[in-house]
C-alpha positions in Angstrom: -2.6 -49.2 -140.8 -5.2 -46.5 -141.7 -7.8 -49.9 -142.9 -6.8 -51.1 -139.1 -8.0 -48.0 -137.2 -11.3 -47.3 -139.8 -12.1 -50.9 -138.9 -11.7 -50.0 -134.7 -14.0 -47.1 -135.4 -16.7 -48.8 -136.9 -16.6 -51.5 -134.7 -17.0 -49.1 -131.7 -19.1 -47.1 -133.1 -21.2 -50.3 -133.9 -21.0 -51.5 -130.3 -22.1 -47.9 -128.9 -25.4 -48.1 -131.3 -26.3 -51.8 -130.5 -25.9 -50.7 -127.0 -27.8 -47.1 -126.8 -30.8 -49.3 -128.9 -31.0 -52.3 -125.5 -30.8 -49.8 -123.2 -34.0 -47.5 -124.8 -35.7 -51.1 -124.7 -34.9 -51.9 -120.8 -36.0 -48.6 -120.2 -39.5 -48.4 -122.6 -40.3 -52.2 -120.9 -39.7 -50.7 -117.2 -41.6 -47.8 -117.9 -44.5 -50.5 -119.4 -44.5 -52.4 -115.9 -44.5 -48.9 -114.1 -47.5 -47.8 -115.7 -49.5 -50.8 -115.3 -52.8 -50.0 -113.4 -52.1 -46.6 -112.5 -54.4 -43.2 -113.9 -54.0 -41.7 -117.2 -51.2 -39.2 -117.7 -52.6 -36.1 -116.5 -54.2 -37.8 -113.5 -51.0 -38.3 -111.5 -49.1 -41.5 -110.7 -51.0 -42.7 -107.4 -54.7 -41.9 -108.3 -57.6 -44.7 -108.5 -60.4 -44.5 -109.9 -63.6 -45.4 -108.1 -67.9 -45.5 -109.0 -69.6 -43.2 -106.2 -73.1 -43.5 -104.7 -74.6 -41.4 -107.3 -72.9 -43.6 -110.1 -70.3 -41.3 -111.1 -67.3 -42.4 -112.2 -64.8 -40.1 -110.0 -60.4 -40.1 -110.5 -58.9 -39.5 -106.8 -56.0 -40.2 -104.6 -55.2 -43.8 -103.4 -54.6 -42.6 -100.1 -57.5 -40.0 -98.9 -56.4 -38.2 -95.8 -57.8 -34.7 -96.3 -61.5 -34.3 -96.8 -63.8 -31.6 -96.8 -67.5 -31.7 -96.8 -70.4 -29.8 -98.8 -72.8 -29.9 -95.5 -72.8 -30.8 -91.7 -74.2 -34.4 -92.9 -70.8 -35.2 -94.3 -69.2 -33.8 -92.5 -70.3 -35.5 -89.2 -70.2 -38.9 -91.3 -66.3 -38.5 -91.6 -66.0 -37.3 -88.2 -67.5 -40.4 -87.0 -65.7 -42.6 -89.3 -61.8 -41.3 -89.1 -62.0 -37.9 -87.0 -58.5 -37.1 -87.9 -58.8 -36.7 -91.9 -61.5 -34.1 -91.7 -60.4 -31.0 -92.8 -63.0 -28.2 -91.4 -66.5 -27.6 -90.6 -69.3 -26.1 -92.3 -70.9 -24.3 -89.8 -69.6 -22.5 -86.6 -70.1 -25.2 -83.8 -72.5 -24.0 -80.8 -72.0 -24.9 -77.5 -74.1 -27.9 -77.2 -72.4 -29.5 -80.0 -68.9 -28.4 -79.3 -69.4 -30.3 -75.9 -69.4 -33.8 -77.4 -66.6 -33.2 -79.9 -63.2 -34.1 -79.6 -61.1 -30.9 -77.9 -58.8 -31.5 -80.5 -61.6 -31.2 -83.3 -63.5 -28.3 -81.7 -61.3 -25.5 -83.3 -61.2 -26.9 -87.3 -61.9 -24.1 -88.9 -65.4 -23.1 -90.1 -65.2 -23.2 -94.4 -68.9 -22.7 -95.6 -70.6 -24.6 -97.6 -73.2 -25.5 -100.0 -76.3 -26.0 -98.3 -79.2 -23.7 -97.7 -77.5 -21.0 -98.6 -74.2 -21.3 -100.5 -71.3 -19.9 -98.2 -68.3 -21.4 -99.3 -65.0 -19.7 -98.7 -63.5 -21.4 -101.7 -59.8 -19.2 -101.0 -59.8 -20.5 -97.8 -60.7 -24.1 -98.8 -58.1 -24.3 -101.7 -55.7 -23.6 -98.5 -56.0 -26.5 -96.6 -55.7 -28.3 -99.8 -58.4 -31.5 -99.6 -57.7 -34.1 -101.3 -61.9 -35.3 -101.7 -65.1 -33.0 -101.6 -67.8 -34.8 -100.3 -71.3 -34.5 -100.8 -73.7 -36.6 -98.5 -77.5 -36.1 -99.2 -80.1 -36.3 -101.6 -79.1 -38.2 -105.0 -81.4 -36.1 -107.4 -80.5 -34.2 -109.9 -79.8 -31.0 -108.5 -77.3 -32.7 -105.9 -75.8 -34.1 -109.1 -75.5 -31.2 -110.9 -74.3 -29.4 -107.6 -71.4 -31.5 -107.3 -69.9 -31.7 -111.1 -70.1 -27.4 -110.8 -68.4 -28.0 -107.4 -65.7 -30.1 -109.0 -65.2 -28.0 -111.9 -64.7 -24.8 -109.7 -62.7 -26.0 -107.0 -60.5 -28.7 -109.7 -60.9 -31.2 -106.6 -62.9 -34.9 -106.8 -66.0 -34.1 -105.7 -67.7 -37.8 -104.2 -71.3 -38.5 -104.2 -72.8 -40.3 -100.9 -76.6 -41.5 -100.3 -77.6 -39.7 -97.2 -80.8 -41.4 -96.8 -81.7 -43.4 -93.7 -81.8 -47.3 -94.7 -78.9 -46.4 -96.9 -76.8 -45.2 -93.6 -75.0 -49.1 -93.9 -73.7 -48.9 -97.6 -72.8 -45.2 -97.4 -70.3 -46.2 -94.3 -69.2 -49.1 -96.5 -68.4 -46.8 -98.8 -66.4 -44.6 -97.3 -64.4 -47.4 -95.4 -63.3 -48.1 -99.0 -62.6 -44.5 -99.4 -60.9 -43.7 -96.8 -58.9 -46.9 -96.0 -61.0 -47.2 -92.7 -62.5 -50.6 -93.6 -62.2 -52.3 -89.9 -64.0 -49.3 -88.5 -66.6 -48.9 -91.2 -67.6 -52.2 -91.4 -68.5 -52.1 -87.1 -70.7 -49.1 -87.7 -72.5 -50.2 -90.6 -73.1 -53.2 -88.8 -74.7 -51.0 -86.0 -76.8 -48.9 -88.9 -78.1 -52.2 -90.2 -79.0 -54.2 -86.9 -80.7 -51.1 -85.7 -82.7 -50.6 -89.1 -83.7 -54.6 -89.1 -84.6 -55.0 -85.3 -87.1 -51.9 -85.5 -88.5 -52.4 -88.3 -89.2 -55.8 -87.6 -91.1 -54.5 -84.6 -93.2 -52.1 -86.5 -94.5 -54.4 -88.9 -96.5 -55.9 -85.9 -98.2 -52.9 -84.8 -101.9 -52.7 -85.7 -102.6 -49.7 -87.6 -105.2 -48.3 -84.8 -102.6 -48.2 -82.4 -100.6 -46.0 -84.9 -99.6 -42.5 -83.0 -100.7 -39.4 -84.7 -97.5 -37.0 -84.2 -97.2 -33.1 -85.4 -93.6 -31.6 -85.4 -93.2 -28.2 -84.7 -90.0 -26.6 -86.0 -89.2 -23.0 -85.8 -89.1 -20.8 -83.1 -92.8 -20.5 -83.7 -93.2 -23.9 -83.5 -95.4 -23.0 -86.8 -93.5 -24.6 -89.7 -93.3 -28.5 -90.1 -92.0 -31.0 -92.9 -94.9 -33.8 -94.1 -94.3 -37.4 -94.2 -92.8 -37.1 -97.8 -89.6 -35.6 -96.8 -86.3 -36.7 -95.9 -86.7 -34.6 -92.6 -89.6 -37.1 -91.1 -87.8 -40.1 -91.6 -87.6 -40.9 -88.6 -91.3 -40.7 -87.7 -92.2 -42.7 -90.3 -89.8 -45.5 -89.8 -90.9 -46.2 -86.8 -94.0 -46.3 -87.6 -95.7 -42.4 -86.5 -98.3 -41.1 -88.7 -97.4 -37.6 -89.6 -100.3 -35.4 -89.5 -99.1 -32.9 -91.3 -101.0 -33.7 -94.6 -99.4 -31.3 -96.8 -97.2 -30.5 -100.2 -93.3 -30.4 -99.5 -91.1 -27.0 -99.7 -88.1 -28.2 -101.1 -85.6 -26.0 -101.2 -81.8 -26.6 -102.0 -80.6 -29.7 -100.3 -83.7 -30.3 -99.3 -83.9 -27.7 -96.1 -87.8 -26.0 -97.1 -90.0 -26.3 -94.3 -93.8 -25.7 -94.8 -95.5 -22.9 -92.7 -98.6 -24.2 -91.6 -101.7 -21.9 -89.4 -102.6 -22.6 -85.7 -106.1 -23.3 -87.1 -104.2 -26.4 -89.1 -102.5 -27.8 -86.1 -105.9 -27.5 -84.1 -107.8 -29.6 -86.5 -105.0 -31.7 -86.7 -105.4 -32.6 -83.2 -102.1 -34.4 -82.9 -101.6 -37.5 -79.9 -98.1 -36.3 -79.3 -95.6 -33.4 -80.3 -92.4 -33.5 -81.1 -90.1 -29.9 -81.2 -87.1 -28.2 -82.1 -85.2 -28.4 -78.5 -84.6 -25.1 -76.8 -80.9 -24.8 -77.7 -81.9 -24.8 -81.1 -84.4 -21.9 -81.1 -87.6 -24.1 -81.0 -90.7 -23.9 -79.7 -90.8 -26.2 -77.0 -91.7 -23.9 -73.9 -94.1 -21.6 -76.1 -96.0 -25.0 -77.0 -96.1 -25.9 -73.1 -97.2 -22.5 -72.0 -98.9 -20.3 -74.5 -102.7 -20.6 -74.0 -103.5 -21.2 -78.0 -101.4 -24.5 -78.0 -103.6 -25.8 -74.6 -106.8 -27.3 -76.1 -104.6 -29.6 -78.4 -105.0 -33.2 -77.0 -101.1 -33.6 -76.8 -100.9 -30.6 -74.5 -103.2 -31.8 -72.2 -101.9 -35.5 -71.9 -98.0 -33.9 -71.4 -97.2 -35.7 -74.7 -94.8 -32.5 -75.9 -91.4 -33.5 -76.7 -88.6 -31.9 -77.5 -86.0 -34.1 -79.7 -82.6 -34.6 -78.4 -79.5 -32.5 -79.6 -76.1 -32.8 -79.0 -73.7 -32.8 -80.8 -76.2 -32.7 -83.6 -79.9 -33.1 -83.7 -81.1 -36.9 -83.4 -84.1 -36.5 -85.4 -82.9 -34.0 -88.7 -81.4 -30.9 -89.6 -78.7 -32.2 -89.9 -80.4 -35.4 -91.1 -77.2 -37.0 -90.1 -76.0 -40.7 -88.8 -77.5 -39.3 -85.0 -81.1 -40.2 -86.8 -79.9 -43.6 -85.8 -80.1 -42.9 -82.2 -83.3 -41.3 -82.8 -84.6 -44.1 -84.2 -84.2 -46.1 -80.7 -85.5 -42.8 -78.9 -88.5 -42.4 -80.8 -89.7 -45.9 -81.5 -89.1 -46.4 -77.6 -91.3 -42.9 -77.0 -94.1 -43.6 -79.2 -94.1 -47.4 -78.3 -92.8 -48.2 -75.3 -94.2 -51.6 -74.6 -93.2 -52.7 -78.1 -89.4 -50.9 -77.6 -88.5 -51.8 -74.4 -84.7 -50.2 -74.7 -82.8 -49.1 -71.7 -82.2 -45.6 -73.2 -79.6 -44.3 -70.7 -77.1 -47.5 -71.7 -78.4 -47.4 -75.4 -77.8 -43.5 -75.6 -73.7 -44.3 -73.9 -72.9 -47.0 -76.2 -74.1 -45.2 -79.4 -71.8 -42.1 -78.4 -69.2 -44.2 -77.4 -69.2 -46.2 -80.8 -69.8 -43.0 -83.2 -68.4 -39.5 -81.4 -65.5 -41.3 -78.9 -67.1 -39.9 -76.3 -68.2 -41.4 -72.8 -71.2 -40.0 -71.2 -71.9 -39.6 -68.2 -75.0 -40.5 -66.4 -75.4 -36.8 -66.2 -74.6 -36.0 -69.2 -77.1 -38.6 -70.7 -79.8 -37.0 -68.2 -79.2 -33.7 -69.7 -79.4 -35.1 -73.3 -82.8 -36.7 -72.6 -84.4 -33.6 -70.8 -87.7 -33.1 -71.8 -87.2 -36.0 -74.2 -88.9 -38.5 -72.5 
């Protein structure tokens, strides 16, 4: 009897540990099959793991719907892109600009940054909780450096993009891939690349004597200017102006050092046209027209003073943003008209209709384009 029930209690026993033993298997394999492609313990379950502009290897959500840029140029890159997954601004919006944006986009709040000067509110940023930092611009070293001490500080992904002109095509490609806005990426790097092709095609064929010699004035002085070398002339010299202003670069950080120059310079540069600051940004454009030492300069006299476009952001630079691609149309068809033959007033609508969601008016396009053309 006793041999009976030791026998029952073994064999149960028995049962219970060949059973706990499939069970811890079932569960180790399911756990093998959950793990399969995903981040690193430590990174969370639903992170990727993608290779940024710069090269950098970078650990981030799968699904980015939160982001929050270093500069206006990233800034106005996502707002193109996907308007509704920015996260703030960088800079209080003026008037001009708030006019063109989205009412719904107007009041993000204004965060800081780390441009110029750095004015970050990193409290407030940690608030709204971004899921990417993103860092549009130069890809030297001190941008690179920049954005790992950004990352480290703020313990958010901090992602690399090339902010320079005939890179405008991949960098939306990229983010389309970043952000899960691949349709809509790939229509606007399509635009970035057919403008780039067609107008530099175009220059290629003009003769070098019939090159226009431009100066432009920034400041409210009108006094300070950025030579061909820097990323703030692109414009000019893709489309094929020859910046007069033969001198070294100011770099300061992120690339915002402008070079004072001396009336006596501009004079003996003699420049065929002028381009400046507009009005609503503090520049020079009515000083130039009306003070008596700018009136023996050959642009003066032929009414070849310009001032660039801006609204909702500059199309020429600061911020050297994705509006340089309108200002590449303007330009090339202001300094070569018979060459750029562009209808400007339905080139202007369908560029803000594409990148800010906006539909101009013919008014409003007149207003744009005052003492622009």
């Amino acid at each position: 009897m006793l041999k009976r029930f030791t026998c029952k209690w073994v064999s149960l026993l028995l049962a219970i540990l060949i059973l706990t033993v499939v069970l811890a298997g079932c569960g180790s394999q399911g756990s093998g099959r959950k793990a399969t492609g995903q981040a690193p313990a430590g990174q969370g379950a639903a992170n990727r793991s993608i290779v940024d502009m710069a090269g950098r290897q970078v650990s981030l959500p799968t699904h980015v719907n939160k982001v929050f840029a270093t500069s206006p140029v990233g800034s106005i890159m996502v707002y193109t892109l996907a308007p509704e997954k920015l996260a703030g601004w960088n800079y209080n919006l003026n008037e001009v600009e708030r006019k063109f944006i989205l009412p719904g986009y107007q009041k993000l709040p204004n965060l800081g940054g780390w441009y110029a000067k750095n004015t970050a509110n990193i409290e407030e940023i940690l608030k709204i909780h971004p899921q990417v930092i993103l860092s549009m611009g130069y890809m030297d070293n001190t941008a690179l450096s920049q954005a790992e001490q950004i990352q480290q500080q703020l313990q958010i992904p901090v992602v690399m993009v090339d902010g320079e002109l005939t890179k405008l095509a991949q960098a939306y490609e990229f983010m389309g891939d970043l952000l899960g806005e691949k349709q809509r990426a790939q229509e606007l790097a399509a635009y970035c690349r057919d403008t780039l092709n067609e107008v530099a095609a175009k220059v290629k064929a003009i003769p070098p004597d019939r090159k226009v010699r431009v100066y432009y004035a920034e400041g409210a002085s009108g006094l300070q200017t950025d030579p061909a070398t820097s990323q703030h002339t692109q414009v000019l010299d893709f489309v094929g102006g020859i910046n007069v202003a033969a001198i070294p670069p100011q770099r300061g950080p992120g690339g915002m050092g402008m070079s004072s120059v001396s009336m006596e310079q501009v004079l003996s540069w003699n420049p065929d046209l002028i381009l400046s600051w507009n009005v609503a940004q503090g520049g020079a454009y009515e000083t130039i027209l009306k003070d008596p030492k700018w009136q023996s300069l050959r642009a003066v006299q032929n009414h070849r003073v310009y001032q660039v476009p801006h609204g909702p952001f500059n199309w020429f630079d600061r911020p050297p943003s994705v509006n340089r691609l309108i200002g590449v149309k303007w330009l090339a068809n202001l300094l070569y008209p018979d060459v750029f033959n562009y209808d400007l007033v339905a080139t202007v609508k369908d560029f803000y209709a594409k990148f800010y969601h906006y539909n101009l008016s013919n008014q409003e396009v007149g207003a744009l384009l005052a003492g622009a053309r």
